[in-house]
C-alpha positions in Angstrom: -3.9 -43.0 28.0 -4.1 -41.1 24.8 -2.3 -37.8 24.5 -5.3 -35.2 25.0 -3.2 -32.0 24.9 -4.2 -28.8 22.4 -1.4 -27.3 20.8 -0.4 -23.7 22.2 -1.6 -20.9 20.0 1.6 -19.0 21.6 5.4 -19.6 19.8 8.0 -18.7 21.1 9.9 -18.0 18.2 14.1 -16.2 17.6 14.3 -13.3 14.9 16.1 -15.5 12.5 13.3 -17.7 12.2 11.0 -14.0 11.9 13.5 -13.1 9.5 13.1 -16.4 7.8 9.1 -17.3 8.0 7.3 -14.4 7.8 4.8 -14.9 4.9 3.4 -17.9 7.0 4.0 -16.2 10.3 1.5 -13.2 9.4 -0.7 -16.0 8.3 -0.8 -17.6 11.5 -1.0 -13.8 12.9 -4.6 -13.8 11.1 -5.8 -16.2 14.0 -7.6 -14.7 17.0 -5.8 -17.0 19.6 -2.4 -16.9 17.7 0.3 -15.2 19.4 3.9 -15.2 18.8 6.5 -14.2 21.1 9.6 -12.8 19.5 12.9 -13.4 21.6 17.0 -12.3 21.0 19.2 -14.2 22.1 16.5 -16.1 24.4 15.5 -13.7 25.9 12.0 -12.1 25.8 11.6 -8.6 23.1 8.5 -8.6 22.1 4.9 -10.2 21.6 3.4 -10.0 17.6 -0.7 -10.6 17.6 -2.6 -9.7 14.5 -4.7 -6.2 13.8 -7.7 -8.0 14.3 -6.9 -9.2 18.2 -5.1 -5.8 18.9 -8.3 -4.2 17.7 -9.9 -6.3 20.5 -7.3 -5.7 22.8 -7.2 -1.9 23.0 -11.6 -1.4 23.1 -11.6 -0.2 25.7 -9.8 2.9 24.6 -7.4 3.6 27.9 -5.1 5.7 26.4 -4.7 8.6 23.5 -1.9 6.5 21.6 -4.0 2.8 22.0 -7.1 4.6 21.0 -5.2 6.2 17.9 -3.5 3.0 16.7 -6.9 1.2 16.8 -8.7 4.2 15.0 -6.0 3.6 12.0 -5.9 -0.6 12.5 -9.6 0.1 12.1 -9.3 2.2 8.5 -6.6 0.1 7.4 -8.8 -2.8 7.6 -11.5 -1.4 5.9 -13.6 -1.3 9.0 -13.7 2.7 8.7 -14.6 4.9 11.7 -17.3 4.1 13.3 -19.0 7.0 15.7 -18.2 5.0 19.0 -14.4 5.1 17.8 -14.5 8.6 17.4 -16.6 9.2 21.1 -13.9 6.6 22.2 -11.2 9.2 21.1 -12.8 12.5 21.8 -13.5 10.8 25.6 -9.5 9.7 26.3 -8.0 13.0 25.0 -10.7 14.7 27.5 -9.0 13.4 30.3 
């Protein structure tokens, strides 16, 4: 029977090899699916995704700081403000 099995879009991946690959680590970070998680010593520290997929991530706008990083992901990109952002913002600092 033939192999059948799709590569994992997540790495687990030590901060040497970060420290070592990241040109074609942000490339791969440029994927939707791609995520990398980042470990010391073996041990879990943190997750990398790209803008784009955080952008995704954090629509649905459930707190000030998420809302904020997305509004400046979003004008970094180019993708400038858009009014639903700004409702998006004005509606989690109500609360």
């Amino acid at each position: 029977m033939a192999d059948k099995s799709v590569e994992s879009p997540v790495r687990i991946i030590g901060s040497r090899e970060l420290h070592q690959n990241l040109p074609s680590i942000l490339n791969e970070l440029q994927k939707a699916d791609v995520r990398f998680v980042l470990t010391v010593h073996g041990k879990p520290k943190a997750v990398l995704i790209g803008a784009e997929s955080f952008l995704n991530l954090v629509s649905d706008r459930k707190s000030p700081s998420e809302t904020l990083v997305g509004l400046q992901l979003s004008a970094l990109l180019g993708g400038g403000l858009r009014t639903a952002d700004i409702d998006g913002f004005e509606e989690t600092l109500g609360e």
